[in-house]
PDB file of N, CA, C and O in Angstrom:
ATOM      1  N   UNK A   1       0.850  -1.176   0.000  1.00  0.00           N
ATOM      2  CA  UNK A   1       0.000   0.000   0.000  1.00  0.00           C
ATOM      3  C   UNK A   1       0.896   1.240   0.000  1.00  0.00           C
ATOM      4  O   UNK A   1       1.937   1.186   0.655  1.00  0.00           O
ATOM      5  N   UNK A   2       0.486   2.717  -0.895  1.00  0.00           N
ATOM      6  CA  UNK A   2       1.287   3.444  -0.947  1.00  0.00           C
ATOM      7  C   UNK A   2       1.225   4.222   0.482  1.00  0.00           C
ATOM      8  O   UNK A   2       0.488   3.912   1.418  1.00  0.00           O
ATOM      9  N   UNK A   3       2.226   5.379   0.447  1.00  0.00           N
ATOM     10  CA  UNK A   3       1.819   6.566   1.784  1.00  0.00           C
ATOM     11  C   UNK A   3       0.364   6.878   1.497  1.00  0.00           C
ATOM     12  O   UNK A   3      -0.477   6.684   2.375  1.00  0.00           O
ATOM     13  N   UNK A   4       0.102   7.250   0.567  1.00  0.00           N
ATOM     14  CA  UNK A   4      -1.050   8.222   0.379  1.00  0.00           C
ATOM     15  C   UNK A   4      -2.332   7.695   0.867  1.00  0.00           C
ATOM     16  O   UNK A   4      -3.264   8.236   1.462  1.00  0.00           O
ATOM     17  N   UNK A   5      -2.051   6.022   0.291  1.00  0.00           N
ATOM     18  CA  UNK A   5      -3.531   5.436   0.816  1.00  0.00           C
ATOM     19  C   UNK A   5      -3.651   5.378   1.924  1.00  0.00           C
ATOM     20  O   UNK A   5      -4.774   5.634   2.359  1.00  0.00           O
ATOM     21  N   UNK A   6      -2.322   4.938   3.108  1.00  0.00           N
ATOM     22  CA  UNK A   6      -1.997   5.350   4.567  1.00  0.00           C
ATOM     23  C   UNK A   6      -2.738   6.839   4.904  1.00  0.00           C
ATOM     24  O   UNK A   6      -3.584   6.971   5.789  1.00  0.00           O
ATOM     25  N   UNK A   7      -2.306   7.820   4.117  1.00  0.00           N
ATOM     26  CA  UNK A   7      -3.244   8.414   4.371  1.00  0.00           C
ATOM     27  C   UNK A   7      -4.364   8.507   4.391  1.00  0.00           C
ATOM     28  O   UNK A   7      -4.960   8.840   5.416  1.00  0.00           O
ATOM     29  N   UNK A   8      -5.036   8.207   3.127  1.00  0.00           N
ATOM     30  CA  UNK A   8      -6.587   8.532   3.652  1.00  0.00           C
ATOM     31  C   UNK A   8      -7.006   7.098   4.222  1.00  0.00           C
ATOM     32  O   UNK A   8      -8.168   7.348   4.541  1.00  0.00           O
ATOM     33  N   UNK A   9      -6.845   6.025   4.489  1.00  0.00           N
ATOM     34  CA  UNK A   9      -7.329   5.386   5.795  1.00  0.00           C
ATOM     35  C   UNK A   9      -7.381   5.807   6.677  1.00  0.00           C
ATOM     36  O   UNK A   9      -8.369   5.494   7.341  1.00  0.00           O
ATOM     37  N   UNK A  10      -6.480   6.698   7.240  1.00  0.00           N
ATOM     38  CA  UNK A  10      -6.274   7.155   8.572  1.00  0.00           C
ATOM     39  C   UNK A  10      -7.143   8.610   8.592  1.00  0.00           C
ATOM     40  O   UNK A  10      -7.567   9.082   9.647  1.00  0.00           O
ATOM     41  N   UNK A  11      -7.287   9.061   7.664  1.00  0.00           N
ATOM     42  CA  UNK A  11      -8.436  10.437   7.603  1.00  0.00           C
ATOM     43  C   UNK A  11      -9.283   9.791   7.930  1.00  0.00           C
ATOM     44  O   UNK A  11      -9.685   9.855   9.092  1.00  0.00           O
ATOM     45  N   UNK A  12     -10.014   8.685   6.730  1.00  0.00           N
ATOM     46  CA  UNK A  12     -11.259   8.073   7.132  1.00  0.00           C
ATOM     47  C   UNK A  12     -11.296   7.598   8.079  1.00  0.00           C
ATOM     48  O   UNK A  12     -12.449   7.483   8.496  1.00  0.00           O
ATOM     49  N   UNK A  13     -10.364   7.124   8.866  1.00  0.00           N
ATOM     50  CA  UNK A  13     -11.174   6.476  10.762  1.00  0.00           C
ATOM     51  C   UNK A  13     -10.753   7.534  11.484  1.00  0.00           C
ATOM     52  O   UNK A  13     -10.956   7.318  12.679  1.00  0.00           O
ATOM     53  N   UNK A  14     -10.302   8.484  11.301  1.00  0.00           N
ATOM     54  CA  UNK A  14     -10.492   9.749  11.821  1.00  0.00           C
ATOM     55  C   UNK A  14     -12.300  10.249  12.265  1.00  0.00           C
ATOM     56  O   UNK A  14     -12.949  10.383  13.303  1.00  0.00           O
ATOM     57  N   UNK A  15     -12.550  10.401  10.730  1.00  0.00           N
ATOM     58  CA  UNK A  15     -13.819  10.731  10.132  1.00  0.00           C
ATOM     59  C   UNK A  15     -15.403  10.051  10.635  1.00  0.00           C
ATOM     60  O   UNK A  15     -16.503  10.573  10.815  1.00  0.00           O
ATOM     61  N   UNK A  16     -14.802   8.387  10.773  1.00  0.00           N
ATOM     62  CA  UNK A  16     -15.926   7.819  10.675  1.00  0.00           C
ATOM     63  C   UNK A  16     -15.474   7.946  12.042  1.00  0.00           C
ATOM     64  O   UNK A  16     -14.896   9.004  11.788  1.00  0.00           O
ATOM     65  N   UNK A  17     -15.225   7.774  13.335  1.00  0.00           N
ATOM     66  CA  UNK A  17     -14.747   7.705  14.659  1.00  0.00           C
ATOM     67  C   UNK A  17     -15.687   9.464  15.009  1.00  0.00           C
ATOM     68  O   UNK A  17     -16.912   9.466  15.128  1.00  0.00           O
ATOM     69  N   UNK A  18     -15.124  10.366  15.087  1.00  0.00           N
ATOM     70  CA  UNK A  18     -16.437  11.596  14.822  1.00  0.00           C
ATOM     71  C   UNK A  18     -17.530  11.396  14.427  1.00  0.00           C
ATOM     72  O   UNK A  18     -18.440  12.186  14.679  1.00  0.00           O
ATOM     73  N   UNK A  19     -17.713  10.275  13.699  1.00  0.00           N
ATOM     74  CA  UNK A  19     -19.676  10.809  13.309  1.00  0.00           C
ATOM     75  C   UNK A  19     -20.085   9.504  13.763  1.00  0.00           C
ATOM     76  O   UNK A  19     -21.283   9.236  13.847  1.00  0.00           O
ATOM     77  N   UNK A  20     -19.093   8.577  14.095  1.00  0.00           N
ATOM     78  CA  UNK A  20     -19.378   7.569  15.005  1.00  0.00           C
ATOM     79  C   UNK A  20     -19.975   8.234  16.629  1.00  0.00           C
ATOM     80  O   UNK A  20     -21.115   8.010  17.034  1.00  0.00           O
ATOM     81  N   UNK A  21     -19.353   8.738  17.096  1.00  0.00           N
ATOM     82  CA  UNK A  21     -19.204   9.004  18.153  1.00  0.00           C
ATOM     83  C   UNK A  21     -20.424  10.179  18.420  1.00  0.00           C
ATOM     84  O   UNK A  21     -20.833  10.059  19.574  1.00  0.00           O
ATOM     85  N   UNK A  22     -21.100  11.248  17.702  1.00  0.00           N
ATOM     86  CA  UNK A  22     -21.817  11.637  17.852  1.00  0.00           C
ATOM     87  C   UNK A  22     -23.337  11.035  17.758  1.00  0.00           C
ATOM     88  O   UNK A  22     -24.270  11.463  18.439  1.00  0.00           O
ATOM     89  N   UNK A  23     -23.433   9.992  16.821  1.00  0.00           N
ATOM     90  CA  UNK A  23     -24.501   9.125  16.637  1.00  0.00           C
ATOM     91  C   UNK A  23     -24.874   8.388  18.401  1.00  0.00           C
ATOM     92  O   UNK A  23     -25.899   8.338  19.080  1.00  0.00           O
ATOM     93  N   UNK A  24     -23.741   8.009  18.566  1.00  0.00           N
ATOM     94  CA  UNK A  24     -23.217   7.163  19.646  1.00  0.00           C
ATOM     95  C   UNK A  24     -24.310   8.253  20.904  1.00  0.00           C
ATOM     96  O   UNK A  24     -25.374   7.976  21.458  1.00  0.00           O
ATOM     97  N   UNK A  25     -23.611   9.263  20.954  1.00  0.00           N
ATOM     98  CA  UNK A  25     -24.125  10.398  22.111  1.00  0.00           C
ATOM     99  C   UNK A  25     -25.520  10.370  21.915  1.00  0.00           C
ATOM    100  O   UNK A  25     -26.375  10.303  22.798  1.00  0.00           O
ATOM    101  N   UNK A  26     -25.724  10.437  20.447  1.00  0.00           N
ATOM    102  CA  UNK A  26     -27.892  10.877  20.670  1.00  0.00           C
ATOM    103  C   UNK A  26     -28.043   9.317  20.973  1.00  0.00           C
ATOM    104  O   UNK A  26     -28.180   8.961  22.144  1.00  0.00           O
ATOM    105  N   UNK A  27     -28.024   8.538  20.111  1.00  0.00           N
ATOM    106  CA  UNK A  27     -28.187   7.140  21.051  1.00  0.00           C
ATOM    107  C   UNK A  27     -28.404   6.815  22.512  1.00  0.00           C
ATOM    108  O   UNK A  27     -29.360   6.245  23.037  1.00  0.00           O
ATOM    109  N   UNK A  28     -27.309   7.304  23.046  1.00  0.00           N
ATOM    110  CA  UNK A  28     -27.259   6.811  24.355  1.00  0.00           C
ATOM    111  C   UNK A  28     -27.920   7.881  25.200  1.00  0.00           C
ATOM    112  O   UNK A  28     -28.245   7.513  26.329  1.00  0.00           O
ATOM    113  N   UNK A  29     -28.172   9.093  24.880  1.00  0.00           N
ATOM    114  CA  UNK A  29     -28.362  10.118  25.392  1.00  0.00           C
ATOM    115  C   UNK A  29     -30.287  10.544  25.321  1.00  0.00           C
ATOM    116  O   UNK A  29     -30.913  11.199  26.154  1.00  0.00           O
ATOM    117  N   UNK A  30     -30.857   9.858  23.951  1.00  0.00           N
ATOM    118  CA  UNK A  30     -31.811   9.494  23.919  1.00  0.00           C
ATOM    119  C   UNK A  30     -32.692  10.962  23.246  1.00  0.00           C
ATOM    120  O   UNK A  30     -33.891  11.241  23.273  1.00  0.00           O
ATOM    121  N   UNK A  31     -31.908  11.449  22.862  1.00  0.00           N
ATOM    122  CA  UNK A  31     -32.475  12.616  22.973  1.00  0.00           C
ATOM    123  C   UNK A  31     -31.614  13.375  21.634  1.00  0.00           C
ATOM    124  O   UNK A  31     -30.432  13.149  21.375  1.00  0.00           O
ATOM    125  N   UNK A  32     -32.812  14.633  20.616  1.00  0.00           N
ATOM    126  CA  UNK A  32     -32.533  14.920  19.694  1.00  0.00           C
ATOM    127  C   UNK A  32     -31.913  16.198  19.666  1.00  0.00           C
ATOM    128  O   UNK A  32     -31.503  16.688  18.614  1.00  0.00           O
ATOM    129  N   UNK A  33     -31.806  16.882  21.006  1.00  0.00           N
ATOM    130  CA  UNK A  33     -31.549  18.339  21.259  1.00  0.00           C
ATOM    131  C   UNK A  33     -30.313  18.285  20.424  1.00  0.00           C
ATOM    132  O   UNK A  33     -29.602  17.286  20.318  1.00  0.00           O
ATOM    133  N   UNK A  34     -30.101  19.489  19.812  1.00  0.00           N
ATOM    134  CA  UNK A  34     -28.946  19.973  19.040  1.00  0.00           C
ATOM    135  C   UNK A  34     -28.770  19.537  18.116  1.00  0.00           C
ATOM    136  O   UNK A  34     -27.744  20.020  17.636  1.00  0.00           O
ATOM    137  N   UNK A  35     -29.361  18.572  17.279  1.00  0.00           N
ATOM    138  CA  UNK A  35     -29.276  17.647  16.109  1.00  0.00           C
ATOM    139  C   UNK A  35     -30.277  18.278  15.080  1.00  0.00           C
ATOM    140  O   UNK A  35     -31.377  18.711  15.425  1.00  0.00           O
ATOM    141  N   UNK A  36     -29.927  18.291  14.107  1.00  0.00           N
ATOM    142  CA  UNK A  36     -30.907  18.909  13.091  1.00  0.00           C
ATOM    143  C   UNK A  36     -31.138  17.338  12.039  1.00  0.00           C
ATOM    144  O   UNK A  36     -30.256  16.585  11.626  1.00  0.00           O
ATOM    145  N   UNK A  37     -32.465  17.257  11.865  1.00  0.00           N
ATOM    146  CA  UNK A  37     -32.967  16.107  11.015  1.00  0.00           C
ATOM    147  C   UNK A  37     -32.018  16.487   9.539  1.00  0.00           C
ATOM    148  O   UNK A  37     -31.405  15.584   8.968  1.00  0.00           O
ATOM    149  N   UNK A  38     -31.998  17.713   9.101  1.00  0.00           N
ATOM    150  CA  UNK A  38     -31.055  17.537   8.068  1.00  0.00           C
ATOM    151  C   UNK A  38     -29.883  17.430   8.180  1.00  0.00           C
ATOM    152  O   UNK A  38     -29.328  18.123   7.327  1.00  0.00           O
ATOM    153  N   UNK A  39     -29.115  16.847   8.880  1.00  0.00           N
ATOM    154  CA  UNK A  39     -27.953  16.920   8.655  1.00  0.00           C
ATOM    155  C   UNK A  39     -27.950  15.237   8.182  1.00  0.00           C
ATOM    156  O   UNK A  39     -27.398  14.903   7.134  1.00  0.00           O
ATOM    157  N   UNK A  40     -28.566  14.331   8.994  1.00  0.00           N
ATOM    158  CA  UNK A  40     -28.277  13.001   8.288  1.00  0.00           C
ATOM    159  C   UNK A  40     -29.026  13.069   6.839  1.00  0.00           C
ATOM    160  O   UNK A  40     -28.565  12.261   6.033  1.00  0.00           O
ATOM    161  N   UNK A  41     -30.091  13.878   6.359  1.00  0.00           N
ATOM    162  CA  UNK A  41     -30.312  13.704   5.470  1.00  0.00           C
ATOM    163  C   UNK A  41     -29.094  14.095   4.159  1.00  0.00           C
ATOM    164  O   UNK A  41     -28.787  13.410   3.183  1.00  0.00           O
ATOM    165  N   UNK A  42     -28.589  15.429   4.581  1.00  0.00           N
ATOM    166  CA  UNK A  42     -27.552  16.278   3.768  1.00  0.00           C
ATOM    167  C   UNK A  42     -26.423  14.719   3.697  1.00  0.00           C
ATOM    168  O   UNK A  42     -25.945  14.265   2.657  1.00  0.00           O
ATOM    169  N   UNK A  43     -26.264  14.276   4.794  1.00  0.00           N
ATOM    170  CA  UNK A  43     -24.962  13.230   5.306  1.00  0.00           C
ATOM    171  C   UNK A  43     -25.049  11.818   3.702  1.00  0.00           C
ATOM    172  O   UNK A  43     -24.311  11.705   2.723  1.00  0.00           O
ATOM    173  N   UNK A  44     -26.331  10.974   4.149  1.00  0.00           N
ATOM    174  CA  UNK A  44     -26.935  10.662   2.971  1.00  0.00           C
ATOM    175  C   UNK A  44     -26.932  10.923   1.664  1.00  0.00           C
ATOM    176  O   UNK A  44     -26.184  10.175   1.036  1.00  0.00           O
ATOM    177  N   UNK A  45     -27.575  11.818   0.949  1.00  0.00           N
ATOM    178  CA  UNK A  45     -27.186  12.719   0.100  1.00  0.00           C
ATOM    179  C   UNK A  45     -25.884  12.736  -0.364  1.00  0.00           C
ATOM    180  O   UNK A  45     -25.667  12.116  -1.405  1.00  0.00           O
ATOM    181  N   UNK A  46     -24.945  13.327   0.196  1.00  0.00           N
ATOM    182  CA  UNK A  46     -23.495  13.566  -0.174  1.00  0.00           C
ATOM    183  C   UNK A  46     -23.041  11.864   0.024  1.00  0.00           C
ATOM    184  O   UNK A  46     -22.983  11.331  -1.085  1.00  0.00           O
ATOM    185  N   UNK A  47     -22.867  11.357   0.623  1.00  0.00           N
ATOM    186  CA  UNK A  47     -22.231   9.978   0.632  1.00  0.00           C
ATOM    187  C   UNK A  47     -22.183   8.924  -0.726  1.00  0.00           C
ATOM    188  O   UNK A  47     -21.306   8.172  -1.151  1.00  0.00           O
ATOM    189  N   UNK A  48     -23.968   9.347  -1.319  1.00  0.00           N
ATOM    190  CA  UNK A  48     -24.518   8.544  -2.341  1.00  0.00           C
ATOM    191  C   UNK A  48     -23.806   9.103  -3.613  1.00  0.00           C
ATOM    192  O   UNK A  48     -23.672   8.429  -4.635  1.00  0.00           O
ATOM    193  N   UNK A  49     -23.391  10.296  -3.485  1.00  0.00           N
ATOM    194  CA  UNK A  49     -22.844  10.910  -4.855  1.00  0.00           C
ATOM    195  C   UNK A  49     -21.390  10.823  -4.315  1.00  0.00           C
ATOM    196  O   UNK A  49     -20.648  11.172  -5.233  1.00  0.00           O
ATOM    197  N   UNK A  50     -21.013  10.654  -3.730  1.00  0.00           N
ATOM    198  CA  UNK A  50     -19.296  10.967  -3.278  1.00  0.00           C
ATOM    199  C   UNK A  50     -19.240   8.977  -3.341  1.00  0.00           C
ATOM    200  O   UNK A  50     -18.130   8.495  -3.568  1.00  0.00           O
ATOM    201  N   UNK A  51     -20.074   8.290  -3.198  1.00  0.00           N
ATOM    202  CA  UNK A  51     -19.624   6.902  -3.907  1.00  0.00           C
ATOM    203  C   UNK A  51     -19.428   7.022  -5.255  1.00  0.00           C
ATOM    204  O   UNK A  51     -18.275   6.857  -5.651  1.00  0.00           O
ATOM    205  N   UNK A  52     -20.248   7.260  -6.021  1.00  0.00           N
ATOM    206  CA  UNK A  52     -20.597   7.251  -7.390  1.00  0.00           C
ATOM    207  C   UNK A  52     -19.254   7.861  -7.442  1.00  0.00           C
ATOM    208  O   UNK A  52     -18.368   7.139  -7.899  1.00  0.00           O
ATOM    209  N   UNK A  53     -18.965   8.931  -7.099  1.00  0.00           N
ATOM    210  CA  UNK A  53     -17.528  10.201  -7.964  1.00  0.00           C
ATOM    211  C   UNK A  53     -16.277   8.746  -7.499  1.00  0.00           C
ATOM    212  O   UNK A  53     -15.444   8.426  -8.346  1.00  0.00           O
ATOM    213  N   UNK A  54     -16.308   8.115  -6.322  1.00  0.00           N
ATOM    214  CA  UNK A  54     -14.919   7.577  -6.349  1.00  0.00           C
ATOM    215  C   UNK A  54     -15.212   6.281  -6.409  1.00  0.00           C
ATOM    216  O   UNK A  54     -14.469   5.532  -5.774  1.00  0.00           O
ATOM    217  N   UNK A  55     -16.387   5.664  -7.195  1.00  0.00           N
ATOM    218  CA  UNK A  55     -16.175   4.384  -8.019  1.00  0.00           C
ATOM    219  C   UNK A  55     -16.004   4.960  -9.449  1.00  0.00           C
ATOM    220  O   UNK A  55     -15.684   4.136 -10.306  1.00  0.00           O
ATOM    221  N   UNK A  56     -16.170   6.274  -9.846  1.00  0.00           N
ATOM    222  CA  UNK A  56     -15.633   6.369 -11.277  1.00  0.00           C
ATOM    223  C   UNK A  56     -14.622   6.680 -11.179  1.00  0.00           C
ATOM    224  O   UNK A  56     -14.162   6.751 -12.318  1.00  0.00           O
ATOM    225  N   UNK A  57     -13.486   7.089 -10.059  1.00  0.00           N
ATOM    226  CA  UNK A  57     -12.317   7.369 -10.355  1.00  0.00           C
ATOM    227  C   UNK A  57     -11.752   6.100  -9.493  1.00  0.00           C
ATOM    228  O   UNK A  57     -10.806   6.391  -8.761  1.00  0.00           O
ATOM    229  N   UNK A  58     -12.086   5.043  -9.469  1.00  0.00           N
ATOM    230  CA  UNK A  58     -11.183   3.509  -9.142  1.00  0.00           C
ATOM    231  C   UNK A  58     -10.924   4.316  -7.776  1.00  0.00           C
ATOM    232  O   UNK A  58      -9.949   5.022  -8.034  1.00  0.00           O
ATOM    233  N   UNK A  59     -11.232   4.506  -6.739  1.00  0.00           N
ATOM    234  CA  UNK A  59     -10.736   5.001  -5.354  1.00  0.00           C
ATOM    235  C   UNK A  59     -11.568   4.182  -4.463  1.00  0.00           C
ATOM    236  O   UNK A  59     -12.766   4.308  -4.211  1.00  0.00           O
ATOM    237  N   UNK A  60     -10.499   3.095  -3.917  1.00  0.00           N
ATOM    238  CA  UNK A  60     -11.290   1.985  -3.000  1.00  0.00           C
ATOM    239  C   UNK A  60     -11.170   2.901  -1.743  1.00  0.00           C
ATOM    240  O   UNK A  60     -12.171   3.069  -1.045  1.00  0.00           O
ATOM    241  N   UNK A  61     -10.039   3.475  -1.439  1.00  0.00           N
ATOM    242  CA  UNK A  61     -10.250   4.660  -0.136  1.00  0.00           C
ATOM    243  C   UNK A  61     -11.528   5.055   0.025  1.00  0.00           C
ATOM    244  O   UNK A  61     -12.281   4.395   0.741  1.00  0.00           O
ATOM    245  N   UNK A  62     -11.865   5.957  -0.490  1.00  0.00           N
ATOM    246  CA  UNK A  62     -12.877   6.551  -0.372  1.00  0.00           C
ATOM    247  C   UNK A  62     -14.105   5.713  -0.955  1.00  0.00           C
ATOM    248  O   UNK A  62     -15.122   6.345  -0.670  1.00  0.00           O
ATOM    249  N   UNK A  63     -14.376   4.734  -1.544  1.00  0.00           N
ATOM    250  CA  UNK A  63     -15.433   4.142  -1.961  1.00  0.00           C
ATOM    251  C   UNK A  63     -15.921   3.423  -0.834  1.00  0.00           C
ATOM    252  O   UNK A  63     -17.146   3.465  -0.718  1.00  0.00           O
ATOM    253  N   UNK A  64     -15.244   2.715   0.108  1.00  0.00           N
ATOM    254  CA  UNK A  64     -15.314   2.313   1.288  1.00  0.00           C
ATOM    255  C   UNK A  64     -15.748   3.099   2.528  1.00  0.00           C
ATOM    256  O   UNK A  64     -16.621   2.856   3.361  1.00  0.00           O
ATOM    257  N   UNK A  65     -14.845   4.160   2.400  1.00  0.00           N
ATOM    258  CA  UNK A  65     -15.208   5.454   3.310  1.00  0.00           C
ATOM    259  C   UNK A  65     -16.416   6.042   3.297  1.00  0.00           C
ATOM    260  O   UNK A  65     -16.795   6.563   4.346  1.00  0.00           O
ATOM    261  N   UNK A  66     -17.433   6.095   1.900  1.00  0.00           N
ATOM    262  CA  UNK A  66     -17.812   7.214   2.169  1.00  0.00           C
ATOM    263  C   UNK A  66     -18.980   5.834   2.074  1.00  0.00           C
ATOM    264  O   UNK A  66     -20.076   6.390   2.146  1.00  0.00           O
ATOM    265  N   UNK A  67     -19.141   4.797   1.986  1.00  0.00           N
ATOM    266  CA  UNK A  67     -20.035   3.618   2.265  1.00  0.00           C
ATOM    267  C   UNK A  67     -20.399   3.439   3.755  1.00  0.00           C
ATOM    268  O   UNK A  67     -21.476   3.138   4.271  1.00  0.00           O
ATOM    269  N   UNK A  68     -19.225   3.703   4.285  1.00  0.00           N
ATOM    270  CA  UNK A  68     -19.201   3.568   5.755  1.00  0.00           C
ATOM    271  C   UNK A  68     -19.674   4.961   6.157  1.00  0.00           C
ATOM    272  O   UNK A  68     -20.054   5.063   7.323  1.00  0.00           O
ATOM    273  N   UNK A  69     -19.698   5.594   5.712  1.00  0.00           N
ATOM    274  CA  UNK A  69     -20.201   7.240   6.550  1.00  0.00           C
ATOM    275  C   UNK A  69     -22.141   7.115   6.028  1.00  0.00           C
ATOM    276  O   UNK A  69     -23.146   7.541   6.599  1.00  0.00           O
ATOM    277  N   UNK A  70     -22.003   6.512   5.017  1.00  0.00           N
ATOM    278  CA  UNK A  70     -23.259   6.585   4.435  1.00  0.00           C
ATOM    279  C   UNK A  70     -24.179   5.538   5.713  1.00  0.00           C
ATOM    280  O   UNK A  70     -25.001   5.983   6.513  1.00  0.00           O
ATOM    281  N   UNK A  71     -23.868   4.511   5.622  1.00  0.00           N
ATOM    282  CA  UNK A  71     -23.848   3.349   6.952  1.00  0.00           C
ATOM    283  C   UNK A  71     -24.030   4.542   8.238  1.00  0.00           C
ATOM    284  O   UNK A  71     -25.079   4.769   8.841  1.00  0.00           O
ATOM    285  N   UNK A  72     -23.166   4.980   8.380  1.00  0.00           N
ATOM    286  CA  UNK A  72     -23.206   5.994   9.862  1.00  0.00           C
ATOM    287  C   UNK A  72     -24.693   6.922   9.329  1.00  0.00           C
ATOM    288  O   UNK A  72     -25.642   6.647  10.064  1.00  0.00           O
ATOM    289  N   UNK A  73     -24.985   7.757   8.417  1.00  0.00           N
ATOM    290  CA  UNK A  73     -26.197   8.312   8.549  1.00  0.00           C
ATOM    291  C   UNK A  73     -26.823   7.532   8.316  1.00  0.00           C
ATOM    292  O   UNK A  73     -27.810   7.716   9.029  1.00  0.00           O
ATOM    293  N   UNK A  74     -26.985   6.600   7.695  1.00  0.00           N
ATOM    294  CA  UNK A  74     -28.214   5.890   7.984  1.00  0.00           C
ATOM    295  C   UNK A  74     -28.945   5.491   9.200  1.00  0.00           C
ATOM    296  O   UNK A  74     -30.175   5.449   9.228  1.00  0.00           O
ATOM    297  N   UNK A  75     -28.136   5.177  10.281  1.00  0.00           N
ATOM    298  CA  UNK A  75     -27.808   4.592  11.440  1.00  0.00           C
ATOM    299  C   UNK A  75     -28.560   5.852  12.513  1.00  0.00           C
ATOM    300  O   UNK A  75     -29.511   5.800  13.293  1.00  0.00           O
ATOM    301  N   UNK A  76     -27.532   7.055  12.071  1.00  0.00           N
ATOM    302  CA  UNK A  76     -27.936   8.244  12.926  1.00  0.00           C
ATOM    303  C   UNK A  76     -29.416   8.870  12.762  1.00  0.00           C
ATOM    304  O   UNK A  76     -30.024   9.427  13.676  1.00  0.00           O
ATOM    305  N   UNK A  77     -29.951   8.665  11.295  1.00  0.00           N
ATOM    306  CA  UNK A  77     -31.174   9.446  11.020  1.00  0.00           C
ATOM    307  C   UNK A  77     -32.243   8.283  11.663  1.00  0.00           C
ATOM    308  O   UNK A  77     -33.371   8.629  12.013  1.00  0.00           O
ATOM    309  N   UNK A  78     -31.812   6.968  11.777  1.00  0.00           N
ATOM    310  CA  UNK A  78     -33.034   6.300  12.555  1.00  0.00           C
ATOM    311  C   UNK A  78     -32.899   6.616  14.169  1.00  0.00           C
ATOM    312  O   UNK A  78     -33.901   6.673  14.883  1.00  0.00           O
ATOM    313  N   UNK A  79     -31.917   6.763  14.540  1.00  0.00           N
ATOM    314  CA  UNK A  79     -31.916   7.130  15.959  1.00  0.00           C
ATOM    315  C   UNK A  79     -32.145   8.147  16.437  1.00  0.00           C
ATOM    316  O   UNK A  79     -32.292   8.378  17.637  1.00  0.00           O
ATOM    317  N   UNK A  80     -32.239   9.325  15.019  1.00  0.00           N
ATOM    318  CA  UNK A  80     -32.694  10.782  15.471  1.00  0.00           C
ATOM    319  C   UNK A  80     -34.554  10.597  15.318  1.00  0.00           C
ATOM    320  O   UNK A  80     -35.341  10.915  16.210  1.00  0.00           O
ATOM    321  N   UNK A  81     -34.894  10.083  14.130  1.00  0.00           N
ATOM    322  CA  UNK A  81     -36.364   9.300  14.253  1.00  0.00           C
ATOM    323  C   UNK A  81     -36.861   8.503  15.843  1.00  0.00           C
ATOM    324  O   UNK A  81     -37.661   8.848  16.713  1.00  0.00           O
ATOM    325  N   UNK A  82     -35.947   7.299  15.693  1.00  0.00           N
ATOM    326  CA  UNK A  82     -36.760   6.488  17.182  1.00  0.00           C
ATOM    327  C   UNK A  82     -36.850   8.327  18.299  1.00  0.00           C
ATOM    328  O   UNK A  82     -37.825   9.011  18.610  1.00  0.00           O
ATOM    329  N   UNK A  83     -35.575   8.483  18.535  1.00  0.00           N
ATOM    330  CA  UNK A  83     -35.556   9.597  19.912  1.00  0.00           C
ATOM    331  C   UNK A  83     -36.459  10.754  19.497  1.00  0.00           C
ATOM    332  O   UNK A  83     -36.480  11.619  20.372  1.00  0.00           O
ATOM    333  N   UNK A  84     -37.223  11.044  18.419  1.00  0.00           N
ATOM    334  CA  UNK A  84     -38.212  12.185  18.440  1.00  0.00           C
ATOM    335  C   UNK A  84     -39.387  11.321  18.797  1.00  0.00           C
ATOM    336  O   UNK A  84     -40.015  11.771  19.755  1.00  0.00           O
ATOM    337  N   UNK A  85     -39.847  10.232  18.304  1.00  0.00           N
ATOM    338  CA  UNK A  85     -40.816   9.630  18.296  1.00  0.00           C
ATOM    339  C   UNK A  85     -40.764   9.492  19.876  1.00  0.00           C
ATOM    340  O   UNK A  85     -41.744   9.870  20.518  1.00  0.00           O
ATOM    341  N   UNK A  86     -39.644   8.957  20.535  1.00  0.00           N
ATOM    342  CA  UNK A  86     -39.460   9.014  22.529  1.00  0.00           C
ATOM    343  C   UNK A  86     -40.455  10.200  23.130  1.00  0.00           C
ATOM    344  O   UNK A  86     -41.364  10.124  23.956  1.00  0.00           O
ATOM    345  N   UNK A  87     -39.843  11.488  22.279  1.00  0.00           N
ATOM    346  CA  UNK A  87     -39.980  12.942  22.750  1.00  0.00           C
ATOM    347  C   UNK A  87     -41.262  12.956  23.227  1.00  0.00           C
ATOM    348  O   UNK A  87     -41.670  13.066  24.383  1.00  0.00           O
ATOM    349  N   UNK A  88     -42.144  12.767  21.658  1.00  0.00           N
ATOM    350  CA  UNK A  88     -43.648  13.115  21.428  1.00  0.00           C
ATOM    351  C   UNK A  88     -44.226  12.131  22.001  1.00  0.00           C
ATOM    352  O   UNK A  88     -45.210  12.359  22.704  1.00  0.00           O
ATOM    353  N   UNK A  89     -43.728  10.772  21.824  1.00  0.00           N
ATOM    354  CA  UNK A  89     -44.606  10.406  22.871  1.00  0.00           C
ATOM    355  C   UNK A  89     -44.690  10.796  24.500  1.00  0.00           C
ATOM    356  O   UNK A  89     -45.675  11.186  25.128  1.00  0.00           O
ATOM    357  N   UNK A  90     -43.780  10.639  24.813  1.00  0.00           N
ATOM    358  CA  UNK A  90     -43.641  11.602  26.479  1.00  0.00           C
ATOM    359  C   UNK A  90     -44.227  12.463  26.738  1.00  0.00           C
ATOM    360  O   UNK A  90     -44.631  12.665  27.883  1.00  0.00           O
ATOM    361  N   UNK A  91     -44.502  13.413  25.514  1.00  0.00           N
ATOM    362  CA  UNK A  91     -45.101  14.812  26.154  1.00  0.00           C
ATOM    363  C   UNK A  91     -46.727  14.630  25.765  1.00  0.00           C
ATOM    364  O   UNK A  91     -47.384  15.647  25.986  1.00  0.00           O
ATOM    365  N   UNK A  92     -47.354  13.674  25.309  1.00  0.00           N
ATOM    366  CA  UNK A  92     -48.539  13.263  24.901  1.00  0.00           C
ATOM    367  C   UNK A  92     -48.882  13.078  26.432  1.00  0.00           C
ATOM    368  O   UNK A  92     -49.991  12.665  26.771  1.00  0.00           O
TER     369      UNK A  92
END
């Protein structure tokens, strides 16, 4: 493997470790305060076209990466769903 790909492996678990870790917090935390529903949508969005751009340019780095971030919003926008659905029901 060259340096470079060393590099961006190590960006990407940089990357996914951050949006790991915030998913992680509303999860456990149960709660949607400070989270905006668009951002996993925007997250989504960009992931699906940032595969497409680096399976046309042969980039397993990032084809992987941005599969796995896509994986992470997916993950995060149901847990920002279940924890609103928590909310409203509570205050019913």
């Amino acid at each position: 493997m060259k340096a470079e790909d060393w590099l961006g492996w190590t960006a990407s678990a940089v990357l996914l470790a951050t949006l790991g870790r915030q998913v992680y917090v509303e999860w456990r935390e149960h709660t949607t305060k400070g989270v905006s529903a668009w951002l996993f949508v925007g997250q989504v969005t960009a992931s699906i076209g940032f595969i497409a751009y680096s399976w046309l340019l042969h980039n397993v780095v990032f084809v992987c990466t941005n599969a796995a971030i896509l994986a992470t919003a997916m993950l995060g926008q149901w847990t920002y769903w279940h924890n609103r659905q928590r909310t409203n029901s509570a205050q019913d």
